[in-house]
SERO-4910 file (N, C-alpha, C, O; in steps of 0.05 Angstrom, whole numbers):
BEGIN
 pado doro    nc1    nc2    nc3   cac1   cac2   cac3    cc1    cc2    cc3    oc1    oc2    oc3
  Unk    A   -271   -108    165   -248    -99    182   -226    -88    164   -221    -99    142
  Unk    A   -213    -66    174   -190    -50    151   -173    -58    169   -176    -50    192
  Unk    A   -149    -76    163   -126    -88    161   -104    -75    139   -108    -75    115
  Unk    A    -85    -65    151    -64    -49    139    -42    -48    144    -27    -30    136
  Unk    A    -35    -65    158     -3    -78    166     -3   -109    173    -11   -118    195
  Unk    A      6   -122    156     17   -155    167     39   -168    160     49   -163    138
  Unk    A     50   -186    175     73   -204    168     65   -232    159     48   -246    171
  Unk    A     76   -238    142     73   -259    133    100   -270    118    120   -257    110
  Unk    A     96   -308    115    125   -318    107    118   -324     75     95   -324     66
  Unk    A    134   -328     65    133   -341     24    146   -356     24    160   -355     44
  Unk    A    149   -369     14    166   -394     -2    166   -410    -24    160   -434    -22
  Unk    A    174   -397    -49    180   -411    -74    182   -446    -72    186   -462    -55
  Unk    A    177   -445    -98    185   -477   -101    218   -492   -100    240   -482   -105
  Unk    A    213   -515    -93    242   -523    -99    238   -536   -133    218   -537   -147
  Unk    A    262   -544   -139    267   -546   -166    262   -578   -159    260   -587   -136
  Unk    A    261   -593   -186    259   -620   -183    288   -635   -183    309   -624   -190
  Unk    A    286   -660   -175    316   -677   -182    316   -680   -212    295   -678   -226
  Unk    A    342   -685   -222    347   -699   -251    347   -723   -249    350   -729   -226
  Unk    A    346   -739   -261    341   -767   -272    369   -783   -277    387   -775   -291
  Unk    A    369   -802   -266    393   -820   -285    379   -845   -290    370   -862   -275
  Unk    A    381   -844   -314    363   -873   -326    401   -872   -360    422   -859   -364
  Unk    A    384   -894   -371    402   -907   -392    375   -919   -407    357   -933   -399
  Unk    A    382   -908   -433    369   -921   -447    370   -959   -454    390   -970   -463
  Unk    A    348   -971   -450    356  -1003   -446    333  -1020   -471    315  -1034   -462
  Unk    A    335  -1017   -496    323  -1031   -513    336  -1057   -539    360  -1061   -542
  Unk    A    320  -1066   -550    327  -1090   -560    339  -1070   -588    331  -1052   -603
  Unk    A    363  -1088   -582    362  -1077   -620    386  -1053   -619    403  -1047   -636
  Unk    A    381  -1043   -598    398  -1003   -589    422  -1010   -571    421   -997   -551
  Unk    A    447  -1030   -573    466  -1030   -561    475  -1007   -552    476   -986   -566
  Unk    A    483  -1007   -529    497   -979   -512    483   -952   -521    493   -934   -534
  Unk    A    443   -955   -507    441   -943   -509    445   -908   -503    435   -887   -513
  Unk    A    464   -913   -481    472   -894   -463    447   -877   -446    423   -884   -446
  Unk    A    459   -855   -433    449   -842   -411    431   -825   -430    433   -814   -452
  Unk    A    406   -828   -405    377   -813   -431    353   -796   -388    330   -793   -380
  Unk    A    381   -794   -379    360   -782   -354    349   -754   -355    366   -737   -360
  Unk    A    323   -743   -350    312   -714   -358    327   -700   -341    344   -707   -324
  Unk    A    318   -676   -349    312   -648   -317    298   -645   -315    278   -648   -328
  Unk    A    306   -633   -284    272   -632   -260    266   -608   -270    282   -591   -278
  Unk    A    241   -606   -269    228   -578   -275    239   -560   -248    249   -565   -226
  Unk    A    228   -534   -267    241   -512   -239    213   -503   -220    190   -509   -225
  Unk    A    224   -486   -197    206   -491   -176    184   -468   -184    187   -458   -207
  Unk    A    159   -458   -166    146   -427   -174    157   -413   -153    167   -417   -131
  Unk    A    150   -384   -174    156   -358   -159    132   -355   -143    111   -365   -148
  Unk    A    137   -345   -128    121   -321   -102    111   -298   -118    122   -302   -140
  Unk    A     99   -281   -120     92   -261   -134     76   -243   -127     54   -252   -131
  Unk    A     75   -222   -118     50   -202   -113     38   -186   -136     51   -171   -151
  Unk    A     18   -189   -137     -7   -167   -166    -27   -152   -145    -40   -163   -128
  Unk    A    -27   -123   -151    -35   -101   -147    -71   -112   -168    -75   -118   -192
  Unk    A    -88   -110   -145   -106   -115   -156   -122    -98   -139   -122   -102   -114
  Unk    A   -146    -66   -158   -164    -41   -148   -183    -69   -131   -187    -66   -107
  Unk    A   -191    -88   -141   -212    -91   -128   -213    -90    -89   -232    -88    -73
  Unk    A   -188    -92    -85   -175   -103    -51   -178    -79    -45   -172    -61    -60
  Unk    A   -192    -73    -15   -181    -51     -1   -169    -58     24   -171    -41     41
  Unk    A   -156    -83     32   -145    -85     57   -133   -118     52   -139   -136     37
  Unk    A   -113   -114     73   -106   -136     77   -118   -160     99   -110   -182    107
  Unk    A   -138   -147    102   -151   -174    114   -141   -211    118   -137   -228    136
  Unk    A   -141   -210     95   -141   -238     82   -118   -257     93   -119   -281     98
  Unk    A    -94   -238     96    -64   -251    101    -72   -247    130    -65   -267    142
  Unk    A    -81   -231    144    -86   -240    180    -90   -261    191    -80   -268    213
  Unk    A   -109   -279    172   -108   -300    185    -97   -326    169    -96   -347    183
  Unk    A    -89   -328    144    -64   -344    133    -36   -330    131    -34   -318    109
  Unk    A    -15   -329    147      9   -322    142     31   -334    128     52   -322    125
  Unk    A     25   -364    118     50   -379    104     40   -391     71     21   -405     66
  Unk    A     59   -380     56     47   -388     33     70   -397     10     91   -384      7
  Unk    A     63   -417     -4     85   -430    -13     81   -440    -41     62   -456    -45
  Unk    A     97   -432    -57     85   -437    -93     96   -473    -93    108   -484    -75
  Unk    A     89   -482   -116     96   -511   -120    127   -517   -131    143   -500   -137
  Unk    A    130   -545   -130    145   -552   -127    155   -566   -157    141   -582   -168
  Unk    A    186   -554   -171    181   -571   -200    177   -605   -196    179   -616   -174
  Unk    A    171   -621   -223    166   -648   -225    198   -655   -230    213   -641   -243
  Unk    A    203   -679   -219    230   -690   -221    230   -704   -258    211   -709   -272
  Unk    A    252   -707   -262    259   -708   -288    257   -741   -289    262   -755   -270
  Unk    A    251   -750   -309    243   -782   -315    267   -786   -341    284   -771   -349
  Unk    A    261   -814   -349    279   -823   -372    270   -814   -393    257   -794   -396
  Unk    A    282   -835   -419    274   -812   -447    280   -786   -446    263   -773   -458
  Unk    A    298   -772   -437    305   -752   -433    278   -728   -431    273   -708   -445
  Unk    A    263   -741   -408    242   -723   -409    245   -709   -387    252   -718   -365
  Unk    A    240   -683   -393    241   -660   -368    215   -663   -354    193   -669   -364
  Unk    A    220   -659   -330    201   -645   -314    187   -620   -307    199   -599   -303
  Unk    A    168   -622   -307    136   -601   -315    154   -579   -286    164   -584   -264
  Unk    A    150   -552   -305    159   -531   -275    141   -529   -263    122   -535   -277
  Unk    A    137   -524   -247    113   -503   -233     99   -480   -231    113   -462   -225
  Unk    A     75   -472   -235     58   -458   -237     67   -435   -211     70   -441   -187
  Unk    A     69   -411   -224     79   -383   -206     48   -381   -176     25   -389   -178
  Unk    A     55   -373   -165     27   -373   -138     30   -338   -139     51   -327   -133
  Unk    A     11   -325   -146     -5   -303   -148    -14   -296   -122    -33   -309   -113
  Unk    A     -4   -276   -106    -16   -266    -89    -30   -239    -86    -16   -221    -75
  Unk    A    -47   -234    -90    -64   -206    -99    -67   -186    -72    -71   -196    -50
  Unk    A    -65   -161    -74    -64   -146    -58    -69   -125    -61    -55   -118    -81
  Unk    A    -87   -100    -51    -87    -73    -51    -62    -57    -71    -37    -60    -71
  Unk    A    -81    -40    -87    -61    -18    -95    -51      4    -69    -62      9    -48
  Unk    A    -28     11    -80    -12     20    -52      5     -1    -33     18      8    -15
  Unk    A      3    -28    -39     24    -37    -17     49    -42    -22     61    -54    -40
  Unk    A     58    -29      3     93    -30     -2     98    -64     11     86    -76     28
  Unk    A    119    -69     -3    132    -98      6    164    -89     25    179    -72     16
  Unk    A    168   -102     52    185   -104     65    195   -123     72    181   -142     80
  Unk    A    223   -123     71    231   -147     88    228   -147    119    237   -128    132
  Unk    A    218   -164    128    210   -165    154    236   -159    181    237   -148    203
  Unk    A    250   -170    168    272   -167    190    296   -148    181    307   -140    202
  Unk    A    306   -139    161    325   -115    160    308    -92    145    322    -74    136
  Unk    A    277    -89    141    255    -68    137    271    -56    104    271    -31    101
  Unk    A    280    -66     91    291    -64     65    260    -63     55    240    -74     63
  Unk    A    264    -43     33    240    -43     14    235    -53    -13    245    -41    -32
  Unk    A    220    -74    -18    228    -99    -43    205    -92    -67    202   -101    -90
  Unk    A    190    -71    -50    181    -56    -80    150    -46    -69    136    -54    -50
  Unk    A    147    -25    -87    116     -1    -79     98    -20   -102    109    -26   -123
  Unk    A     72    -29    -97     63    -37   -117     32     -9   -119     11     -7   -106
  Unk    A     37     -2   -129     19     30   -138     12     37   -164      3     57   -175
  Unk    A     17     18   -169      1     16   -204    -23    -10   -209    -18    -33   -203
  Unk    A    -47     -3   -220    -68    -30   -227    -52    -57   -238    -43    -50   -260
  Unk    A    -46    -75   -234    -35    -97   -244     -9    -96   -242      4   -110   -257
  Unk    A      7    -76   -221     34    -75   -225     42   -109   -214     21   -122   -208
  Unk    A     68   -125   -211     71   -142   -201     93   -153   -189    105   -162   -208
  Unk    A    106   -159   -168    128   -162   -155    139   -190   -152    124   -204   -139
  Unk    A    158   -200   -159    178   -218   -159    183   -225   -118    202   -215   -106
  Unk    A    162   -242   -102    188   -231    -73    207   -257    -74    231   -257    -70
  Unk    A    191   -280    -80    213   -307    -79    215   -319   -112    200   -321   -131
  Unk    A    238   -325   -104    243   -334   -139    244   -363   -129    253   -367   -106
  Unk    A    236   -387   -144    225   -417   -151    255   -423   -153    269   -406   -164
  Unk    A    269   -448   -142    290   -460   -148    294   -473   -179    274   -479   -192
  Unk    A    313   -477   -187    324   -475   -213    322   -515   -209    331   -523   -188
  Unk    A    312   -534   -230    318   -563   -232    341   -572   -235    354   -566   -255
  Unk    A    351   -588   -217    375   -605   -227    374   -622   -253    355   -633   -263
  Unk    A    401   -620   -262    404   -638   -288    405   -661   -291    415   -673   -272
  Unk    A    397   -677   -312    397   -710   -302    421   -715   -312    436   -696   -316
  Unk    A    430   -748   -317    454   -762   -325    464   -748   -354    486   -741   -359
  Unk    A    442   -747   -369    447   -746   -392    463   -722   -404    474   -722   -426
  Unk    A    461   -700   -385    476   -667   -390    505   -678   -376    526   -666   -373
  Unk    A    502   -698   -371    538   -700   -357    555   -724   -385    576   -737   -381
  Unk    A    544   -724   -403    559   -747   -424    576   -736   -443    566   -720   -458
  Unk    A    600   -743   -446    629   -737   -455    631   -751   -479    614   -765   -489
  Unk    A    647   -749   -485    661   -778   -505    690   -795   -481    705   -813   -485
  Unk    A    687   -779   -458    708   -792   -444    694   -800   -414    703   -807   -391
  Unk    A    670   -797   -425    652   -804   -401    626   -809   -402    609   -798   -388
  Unk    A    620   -829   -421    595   -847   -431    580   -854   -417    556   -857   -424
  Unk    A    588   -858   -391    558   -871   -371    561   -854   -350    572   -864   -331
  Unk    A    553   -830   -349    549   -818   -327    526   -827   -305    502   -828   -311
  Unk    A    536   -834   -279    511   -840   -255    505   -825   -240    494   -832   -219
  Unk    A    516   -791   -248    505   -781   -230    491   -750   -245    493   -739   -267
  Unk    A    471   -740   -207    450   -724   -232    446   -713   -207    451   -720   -184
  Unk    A    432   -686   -221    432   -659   -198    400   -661   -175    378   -668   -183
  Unk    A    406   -653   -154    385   -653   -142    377   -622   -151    393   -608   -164
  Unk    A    351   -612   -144    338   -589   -148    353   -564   -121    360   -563    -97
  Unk    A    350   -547   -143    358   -521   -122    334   -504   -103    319   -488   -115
  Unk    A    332   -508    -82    315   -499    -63    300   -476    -67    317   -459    -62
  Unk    A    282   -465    -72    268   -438    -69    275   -418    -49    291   -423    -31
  Unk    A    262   -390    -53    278   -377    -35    255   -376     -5    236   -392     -2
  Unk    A    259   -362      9    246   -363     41    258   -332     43    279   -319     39
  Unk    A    225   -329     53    226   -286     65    205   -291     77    187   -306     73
  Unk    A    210   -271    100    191   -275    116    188   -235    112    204   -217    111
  Unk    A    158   -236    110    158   -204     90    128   -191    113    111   -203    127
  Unk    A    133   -164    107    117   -137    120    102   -127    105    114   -110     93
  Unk    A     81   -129     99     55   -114     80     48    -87     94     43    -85    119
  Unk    A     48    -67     77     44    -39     89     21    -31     70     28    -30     46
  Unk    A     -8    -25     74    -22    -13     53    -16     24     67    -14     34     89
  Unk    A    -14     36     33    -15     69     36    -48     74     15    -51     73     -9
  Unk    A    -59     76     27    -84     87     13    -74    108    -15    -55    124    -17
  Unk    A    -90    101    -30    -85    123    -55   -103    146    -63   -123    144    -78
  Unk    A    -96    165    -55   -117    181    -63   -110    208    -66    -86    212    -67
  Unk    A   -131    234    -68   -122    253    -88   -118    281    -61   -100    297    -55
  Unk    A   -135    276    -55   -136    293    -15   -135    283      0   -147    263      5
  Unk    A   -118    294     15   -124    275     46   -130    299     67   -123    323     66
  Unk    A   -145    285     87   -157    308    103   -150    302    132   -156    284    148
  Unk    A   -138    322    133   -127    319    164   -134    339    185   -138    362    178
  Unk    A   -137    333    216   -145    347    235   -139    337    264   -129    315    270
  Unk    A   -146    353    278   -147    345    313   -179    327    305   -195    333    287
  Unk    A   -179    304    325   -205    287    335   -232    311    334   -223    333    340
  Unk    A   -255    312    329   -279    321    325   -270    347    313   -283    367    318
  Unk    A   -252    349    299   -259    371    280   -280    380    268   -291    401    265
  Unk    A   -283    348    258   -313    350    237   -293    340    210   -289    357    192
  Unk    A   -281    317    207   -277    308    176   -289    285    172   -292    279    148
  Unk    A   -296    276    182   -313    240    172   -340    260    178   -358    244    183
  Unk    A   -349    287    181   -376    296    170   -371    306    151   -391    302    137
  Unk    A   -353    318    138   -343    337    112   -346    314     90   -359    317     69
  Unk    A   -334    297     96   -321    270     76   -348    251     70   -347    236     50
  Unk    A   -368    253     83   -394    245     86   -414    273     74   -432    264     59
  Unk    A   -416    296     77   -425    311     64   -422    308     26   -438    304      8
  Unk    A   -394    312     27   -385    312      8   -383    288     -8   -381    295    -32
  Unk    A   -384    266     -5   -380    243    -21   -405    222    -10   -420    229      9
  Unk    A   -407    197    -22   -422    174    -20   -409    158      9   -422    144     25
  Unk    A   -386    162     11   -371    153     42   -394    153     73   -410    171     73
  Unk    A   -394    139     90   -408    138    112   -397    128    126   -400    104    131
  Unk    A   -379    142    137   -360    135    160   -380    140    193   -402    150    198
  Unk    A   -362    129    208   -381    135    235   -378    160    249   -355    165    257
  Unk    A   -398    179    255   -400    207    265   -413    205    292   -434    193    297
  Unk    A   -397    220    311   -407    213    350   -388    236    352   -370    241    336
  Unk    A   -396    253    377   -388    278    390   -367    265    410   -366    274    433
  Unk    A   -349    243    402   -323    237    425   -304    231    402   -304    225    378
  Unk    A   -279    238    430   -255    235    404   -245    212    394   -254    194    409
  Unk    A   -230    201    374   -222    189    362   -244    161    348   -240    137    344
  Unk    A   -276    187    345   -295    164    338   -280    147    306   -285    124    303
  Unk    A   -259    166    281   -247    148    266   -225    132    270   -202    140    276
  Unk    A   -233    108    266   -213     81    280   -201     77    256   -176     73    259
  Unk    A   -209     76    232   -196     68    205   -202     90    184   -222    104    183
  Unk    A   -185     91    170   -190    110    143   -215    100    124   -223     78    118
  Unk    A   -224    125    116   -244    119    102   -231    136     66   -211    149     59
  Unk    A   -252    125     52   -237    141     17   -274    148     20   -291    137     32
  Unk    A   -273    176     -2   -291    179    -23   -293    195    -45   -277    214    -44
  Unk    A   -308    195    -68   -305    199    -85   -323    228    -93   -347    230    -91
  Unk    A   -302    249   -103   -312    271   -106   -322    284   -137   -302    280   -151
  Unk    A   -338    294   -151   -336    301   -177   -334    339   -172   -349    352   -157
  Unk    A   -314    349   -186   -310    371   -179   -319    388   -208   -322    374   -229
  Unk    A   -324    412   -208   -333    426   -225   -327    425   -259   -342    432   -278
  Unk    A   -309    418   -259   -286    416   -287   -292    390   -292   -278    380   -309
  Unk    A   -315    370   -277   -320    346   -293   -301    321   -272   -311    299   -266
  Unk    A   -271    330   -264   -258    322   -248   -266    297   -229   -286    303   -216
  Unk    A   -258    276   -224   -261    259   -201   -238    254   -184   -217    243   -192
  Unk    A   -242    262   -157   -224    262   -150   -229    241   -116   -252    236   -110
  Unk    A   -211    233   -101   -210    219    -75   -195    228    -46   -173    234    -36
  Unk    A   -223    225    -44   -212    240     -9   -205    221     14   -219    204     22
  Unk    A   -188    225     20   -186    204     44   -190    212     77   -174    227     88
  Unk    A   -207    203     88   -208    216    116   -190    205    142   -197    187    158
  Unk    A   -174    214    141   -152    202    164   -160    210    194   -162    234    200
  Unk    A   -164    190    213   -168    195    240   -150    214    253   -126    218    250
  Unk    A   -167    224    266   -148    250    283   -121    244    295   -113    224    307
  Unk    A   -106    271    287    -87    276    297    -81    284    322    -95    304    325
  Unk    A    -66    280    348    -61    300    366    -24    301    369     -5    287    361
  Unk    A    -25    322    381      7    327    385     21    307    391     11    289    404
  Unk    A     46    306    383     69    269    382     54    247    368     59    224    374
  Unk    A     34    253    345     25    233    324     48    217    318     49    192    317
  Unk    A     71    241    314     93    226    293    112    204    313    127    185    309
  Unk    A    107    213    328    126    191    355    107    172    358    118    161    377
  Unk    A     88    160    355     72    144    361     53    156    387     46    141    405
  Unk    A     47    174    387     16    175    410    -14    184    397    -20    197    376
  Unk    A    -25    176    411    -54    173    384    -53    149    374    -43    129    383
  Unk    A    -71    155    347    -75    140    321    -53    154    297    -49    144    275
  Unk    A    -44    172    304    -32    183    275    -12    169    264    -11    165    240
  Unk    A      5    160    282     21    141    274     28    126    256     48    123    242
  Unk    A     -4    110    259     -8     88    245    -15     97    221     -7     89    199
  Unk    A    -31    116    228    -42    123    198    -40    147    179    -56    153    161
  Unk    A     -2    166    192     -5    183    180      0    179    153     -7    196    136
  Unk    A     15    153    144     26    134    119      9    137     95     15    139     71
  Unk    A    -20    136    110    -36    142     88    -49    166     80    -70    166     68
  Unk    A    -34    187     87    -31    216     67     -4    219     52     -3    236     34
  Unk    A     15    207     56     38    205     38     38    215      6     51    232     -5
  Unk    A     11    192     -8     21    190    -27    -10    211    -40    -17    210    -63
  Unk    A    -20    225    -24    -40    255    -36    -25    274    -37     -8    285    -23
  Unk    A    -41    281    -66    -27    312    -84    -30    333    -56    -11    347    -48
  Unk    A    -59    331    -45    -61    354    -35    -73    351     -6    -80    328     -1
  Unk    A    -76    365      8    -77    365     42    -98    385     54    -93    409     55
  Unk    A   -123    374     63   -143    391     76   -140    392     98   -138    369    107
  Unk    A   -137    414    120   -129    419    146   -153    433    155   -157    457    150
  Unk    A   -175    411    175   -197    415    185   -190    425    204   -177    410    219
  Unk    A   -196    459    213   -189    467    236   -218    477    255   -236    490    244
  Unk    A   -221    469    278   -252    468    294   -243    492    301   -221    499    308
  Unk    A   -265    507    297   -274    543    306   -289    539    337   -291    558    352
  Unk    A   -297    515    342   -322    517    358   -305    527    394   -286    515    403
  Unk    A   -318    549    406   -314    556    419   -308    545    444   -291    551    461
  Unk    A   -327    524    445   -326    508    467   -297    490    470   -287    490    493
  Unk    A   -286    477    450   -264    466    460   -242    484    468   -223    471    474
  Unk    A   -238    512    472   -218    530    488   -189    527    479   -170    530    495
  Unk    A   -185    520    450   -166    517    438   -163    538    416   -184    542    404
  Unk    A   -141    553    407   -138    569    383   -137    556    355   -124    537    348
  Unk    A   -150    568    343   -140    551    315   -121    557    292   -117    543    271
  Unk    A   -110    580    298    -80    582    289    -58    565    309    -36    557    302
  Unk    A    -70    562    334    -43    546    347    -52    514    337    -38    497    348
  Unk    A    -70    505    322    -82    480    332    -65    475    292    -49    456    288
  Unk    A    -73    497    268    -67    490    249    -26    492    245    -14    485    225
  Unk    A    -16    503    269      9    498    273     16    469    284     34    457    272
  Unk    A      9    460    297      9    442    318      5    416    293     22    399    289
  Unk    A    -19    416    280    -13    397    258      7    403    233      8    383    220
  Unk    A     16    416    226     31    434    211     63    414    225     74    396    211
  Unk    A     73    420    251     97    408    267     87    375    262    106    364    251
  Unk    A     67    358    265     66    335    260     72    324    236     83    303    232
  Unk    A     61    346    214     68    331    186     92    335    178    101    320    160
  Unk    A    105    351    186    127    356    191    151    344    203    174    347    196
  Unk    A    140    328    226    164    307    236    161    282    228    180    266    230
  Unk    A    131    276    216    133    250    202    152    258    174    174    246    176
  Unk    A    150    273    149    154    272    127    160    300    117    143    311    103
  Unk    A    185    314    122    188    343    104    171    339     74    160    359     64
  Unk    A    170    316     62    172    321     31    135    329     37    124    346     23
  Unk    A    115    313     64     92    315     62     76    338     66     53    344     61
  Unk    A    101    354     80     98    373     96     86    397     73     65    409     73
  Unk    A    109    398     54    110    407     34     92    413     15     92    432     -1
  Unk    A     71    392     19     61    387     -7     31    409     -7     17    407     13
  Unk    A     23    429    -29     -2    439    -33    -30    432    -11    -47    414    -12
  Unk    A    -25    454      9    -53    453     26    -78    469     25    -77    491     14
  Unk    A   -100    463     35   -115    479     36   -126    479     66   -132    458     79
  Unk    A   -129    505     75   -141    502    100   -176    503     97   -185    519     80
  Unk    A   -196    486    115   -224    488    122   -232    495    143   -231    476    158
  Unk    A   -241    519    158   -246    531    180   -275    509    189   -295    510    175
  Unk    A   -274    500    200   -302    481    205   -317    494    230   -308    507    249
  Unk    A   -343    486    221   -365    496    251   -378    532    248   -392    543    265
  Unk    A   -370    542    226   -378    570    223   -408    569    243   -411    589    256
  Unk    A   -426    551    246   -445    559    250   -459    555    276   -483    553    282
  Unk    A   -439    556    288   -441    555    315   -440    585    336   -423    600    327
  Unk    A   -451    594    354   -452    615    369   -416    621    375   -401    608    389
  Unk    A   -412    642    361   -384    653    375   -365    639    357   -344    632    368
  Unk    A   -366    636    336   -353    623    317   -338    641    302   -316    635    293
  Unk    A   -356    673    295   -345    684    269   -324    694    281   -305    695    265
  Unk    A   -317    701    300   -295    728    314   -275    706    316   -254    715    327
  Unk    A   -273    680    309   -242    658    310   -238    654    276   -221    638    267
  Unk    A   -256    669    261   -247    661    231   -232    684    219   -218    678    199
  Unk    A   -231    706    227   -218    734    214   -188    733    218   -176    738    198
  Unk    A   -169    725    245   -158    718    256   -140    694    241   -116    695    235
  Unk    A   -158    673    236   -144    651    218   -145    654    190   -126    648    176
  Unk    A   -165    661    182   -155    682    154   -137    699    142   -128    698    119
  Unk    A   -133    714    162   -115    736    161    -88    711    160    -82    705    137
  Unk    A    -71    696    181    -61    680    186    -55    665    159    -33    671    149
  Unk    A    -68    650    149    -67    632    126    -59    656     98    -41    655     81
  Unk    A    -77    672    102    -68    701     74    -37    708     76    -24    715     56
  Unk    A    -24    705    101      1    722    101     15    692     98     39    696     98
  Unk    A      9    661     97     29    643     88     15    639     63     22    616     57
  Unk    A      6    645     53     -7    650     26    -13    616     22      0    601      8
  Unk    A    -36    610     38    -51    585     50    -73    598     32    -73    623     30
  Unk    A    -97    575     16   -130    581     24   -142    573     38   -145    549     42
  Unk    A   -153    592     50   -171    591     75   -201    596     67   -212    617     59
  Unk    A   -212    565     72   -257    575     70   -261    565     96   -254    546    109
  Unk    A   -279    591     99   -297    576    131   -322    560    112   -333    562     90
  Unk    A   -321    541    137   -349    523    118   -365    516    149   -357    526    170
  Unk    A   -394    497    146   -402    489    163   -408    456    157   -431    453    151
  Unk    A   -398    437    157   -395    410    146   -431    400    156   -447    392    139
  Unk    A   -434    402    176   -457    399    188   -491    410    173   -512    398    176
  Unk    A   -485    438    155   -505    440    144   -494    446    117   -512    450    101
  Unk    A   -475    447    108   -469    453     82   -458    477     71   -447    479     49
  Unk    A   -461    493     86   -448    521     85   -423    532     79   -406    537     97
  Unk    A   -418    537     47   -387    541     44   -379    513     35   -357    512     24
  Unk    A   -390    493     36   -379    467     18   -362    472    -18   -339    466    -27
  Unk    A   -391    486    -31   -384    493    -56   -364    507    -62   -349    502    -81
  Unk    A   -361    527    -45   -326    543    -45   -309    526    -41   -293    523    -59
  Unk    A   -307    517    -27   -293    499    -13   -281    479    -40   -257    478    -49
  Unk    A   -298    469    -47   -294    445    -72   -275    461    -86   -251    455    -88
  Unk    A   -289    488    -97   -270    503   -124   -251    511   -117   -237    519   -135
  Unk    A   -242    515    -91   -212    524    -78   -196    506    -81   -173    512    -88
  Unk    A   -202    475    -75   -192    450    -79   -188    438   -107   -168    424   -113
  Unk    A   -209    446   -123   -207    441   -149   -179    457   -160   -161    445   -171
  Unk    A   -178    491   -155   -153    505   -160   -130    503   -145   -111    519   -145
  Unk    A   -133    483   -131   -100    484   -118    -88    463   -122    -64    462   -122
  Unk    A   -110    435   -126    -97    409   -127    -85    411   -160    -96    416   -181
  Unk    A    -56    404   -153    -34    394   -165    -50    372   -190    -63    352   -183
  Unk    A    -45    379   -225    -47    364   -249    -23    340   -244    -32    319   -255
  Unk    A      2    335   -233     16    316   -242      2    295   -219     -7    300   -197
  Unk    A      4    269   -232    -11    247   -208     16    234   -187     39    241   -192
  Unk    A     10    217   -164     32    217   -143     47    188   -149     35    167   -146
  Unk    A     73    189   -158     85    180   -157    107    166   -140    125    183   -136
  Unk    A    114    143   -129    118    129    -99    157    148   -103    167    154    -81
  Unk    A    170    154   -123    190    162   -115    189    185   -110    211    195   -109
  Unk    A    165    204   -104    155    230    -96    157    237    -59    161    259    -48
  Unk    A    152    207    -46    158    208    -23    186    195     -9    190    197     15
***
């Protein structure tokens, strides 16, 4: 199951108490105050770990809480802190605060690692309170509480294309042609429920990741559809494939259809909008197909777009396709202050 949004609570450790003891042996008159400190509490922590692709895991545990420091004993012995609690998660997830949606950090690097609750600090025992004008101190710090967030997990998929379209375009067949990916393929709309990735090797030796994002329809960006949910995860790709269906039968234009997604990426994200596209004419090989490709060609040439008709279904125009992608996708890699 692909899980890509959850809430969940943290909670650091508290710190331990300090100690008030007095040293009491034969022989050691006035031995005085000998009470430890409490160890301090653990952090909360998030690590970016490739192996995760979803948040699954936190769906069904939402509360999680690092340990607690050891209280401070006599002999001026401190108490043991606590061990940090590691919580591992998909590359790409943003951390939110749940209730004012503040952003507490992009974790988009292999092993990057996030601080969300910091461990309470140990109280001091008797013995940090002794003076020369105040020899028997009896009193000693209790531990400082950990912190409490109640936090928003957002995964953004990472990858190098993302491929976007109206429902049965034909991209979870392209993305399946083209890569090891096997997403689910049926002649109704919105057969992609979740994003799929795959992995491309392009001519120059290149490896690159495609991501197939479930169809778009008009007001994606307001929430109707699926786009909504998932236009987040084209954000952070160099570059943008715009599967446009030629096929006659649905009675739609495909310059009005590659505008129409063009206004969506657009009201989700100017900066996404922006970014290096390529257009894919899909279905060439269908009856009545060629007389809707000259038209969108022409179209894409005068926004100085590339435009390949392909046929995802038999292969036709794939290989162009690749090397048009290969020459347009962007050398610098995507960096989270890019969006």
């Amino acid at each position: 199951m692909f899980v890509d949004e959850v809430e969940i609570e943290v909670r650091a450790g508290d710190g331990g108490r300090g100690c008030v003891s007095f040293r009491r042996e034969k022989y050691v008159p006035r031995g005085g105050p000998d009470g430890g400190d409490g160890g301090h509490g653990g952090d909360v922590i998030f690590e970016a770990d490739p192996g995760l692709h979803t948040l699954l895991d936190y769906r069904y545990q939402r509360h999680y809480r690092a340990g607690r420091g050891v209280h401070g004993q006599g002999s001026n012995k401190t108490g043991a802190s606590a061990s940090h609690l590691i919580l591992r998660v998909p590359v790409g997830t943003v951390v939110f605060e749940a209730d004012t949606r503040g952003c507490l950090g992009d974790l988009a690097a292999r092993g990057e690692e996030l601080i969300v609750a910091r461990g309470g600090r140990g109280g001091r025992g008797n013995a940090r309170f002794a003076s020369s004008t105040h020899q028997v101190p009896r009193q000693a710090e209790p531990g400082r509480p950990g912190e409490r967030r109640r936090l928003r997990l957002e995964l953004k998929l990472l990858a190098d294309v993302g491929i976007v379209g109206f429902p049965n375009a034909g991209k979870s067949t392209l993305i399946s042609k083209l890569s090891a990916a096997r997403p689910k393929v049926a002649a109704y709309p919105f057969t992609t429920l979740t994003p799929h990735l795959g992995l491309v090797r392009l001519e120059d030796e290149r490896d690159i990741v495609l991501a197939d994002i479930p169809g778009l329809v008009p007001g994606s960006a307001q929430g109707k559809g699926l786009g909504s949910r998932f236009l987040r995860h084209v954000e952070r790709c160099r570059l943008l494939l715009n599967v446009i269906d030629l096929d006659p039968a649905t009675g739609r234009d495909p310059i009005a259809d590659f505008k129409a997604l063009q206004a969506e990426l657009q009201a989700y994200s100017p900066a996404l909008a922006a970014r290096p596209q390529v257009v894919a004419a899909n279905k060439r090989d269908l009856p009545g197909s060629t007389i809707r490709i000259e038209p969108l060609e022409a179209f894409c040439q005068r926004a100085g777009l590339p435009c390949c008709a392909i046929s995802a279904l038999t292969g036709e125009g794939l290989a162009s396709l690749l090397h048009t992608v290969a020459a347009t996708l962007p050398d610098e890699a995507w960096h989270p202050t890019a969006v």
